[in-house]
C-alpha positions as CSV (number, residue, x, y, z in Angstrom):
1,X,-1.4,16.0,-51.7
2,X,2.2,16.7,-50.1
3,X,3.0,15.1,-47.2
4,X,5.0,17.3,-44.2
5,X,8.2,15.7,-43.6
6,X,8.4,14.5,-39.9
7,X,12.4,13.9,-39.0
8,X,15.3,13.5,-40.8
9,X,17.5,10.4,-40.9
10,X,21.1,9.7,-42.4
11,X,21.1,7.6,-45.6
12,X,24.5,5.8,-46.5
13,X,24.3,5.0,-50.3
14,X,25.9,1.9,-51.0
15,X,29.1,2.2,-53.4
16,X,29.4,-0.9,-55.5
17,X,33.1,-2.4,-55.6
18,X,32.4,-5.6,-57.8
19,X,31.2,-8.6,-56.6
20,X,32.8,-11.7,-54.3
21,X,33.5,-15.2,-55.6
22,X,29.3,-16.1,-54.4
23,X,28.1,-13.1,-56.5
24,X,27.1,-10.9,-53.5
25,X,28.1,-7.3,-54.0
26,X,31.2,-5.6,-52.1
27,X,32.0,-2.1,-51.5
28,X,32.0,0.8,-49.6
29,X,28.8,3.6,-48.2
30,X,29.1,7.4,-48.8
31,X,28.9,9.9,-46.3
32,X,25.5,10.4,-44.6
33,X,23.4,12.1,-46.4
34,X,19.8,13.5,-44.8
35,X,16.9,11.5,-45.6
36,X,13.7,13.3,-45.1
37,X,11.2,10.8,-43.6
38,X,7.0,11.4,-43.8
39,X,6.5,8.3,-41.3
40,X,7.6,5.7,-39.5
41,X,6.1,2.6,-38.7
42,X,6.2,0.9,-35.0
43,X,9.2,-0.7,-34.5
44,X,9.2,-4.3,-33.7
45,X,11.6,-6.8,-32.3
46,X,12.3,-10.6,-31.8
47,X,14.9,-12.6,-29.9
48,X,15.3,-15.8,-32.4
49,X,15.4,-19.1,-30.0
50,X,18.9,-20.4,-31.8
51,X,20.7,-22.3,-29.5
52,X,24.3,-20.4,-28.9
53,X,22.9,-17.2,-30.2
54,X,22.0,-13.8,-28.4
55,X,20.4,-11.8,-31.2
56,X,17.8,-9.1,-31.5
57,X,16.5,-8.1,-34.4
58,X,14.9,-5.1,-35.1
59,X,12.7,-3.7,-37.4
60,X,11.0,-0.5,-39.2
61,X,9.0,0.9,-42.0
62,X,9.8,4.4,-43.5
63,X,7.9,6.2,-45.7
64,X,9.9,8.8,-47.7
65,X,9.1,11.1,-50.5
66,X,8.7,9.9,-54.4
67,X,12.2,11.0,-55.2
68,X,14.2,9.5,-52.6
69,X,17.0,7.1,-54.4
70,X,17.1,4.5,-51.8
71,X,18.2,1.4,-52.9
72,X,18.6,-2.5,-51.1
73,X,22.1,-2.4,-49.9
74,X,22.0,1.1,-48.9
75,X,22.0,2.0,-44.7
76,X,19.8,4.2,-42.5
77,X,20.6,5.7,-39.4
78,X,16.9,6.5,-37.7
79,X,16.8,7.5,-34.1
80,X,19.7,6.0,-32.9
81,X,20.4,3.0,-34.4
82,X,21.6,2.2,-38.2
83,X,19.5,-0.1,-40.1
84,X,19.7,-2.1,-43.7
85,X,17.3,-1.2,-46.4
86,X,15.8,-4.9,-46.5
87,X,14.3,-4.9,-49.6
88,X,14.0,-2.8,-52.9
89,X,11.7,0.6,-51.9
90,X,8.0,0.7,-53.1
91,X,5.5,2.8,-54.2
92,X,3.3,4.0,-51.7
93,X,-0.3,4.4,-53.1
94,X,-3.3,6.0,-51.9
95,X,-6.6,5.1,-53.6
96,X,-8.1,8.2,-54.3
97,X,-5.2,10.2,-53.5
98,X,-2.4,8.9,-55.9
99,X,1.5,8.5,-55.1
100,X,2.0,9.4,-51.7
101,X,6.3,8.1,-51.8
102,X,7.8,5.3,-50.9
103,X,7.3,2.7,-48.4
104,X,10.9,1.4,-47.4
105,X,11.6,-2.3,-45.3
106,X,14.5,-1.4,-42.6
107,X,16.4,-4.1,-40.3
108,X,18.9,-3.7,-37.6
109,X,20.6,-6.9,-36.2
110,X,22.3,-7.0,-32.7
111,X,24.6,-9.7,-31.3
């Protein structure tokens, strides 16, 4: 079963540059590129109580087709706001159906 895609997003692939003295990886995203999105999951939002901080965070599930190359460090720009793919993209499984595409864990972090 195909599933009709629903909106378009931007994705910004992330461009390794090597790594900083902790190990976390540096470098650069490409130009947008569209991202055909199937669904997206309400979005949901908290306000951490951290004394001296003002932060929202927001966040959204996507599910994209098989063969999108989405990957942890790479960005999302979906209605408005751009968001970091959270975790590593998974497959999205229907019982009796089979592969449907991938299920992908988006966060956006304000102030």
């Amino acid at each position: 079963m195909t599933r009709r895609v629903s909106e378009t997003a931007d994705w910004f692939r992330f461009v390794s540059g090597g790594e900083d003295p902790h190990g976390q990886p540096i470098g650069s995203f490409a130009p947008a590129a569209p991202l055909p999105v199937l669904a997206v999951e309400e979005m949901t939002s908290t306000q951490p109580r951290t004394p001296g901080h003002d932060r929202l965070i927001r966040t959204a599930t996507v599910y994209v087709p098989a063969d999108s190359e989405l990957s942890v460090h790479d960005r999302v720009s979906l209605r408005g706001r751009t968001y970091a793919v959270e975790s590593e993209p998974r497959s999205w499984w229907h019982p009796s159906m089979g592969p449907m595409g991938m299920v992908v864990d988006l966060r956006h972090v304000q102030g």
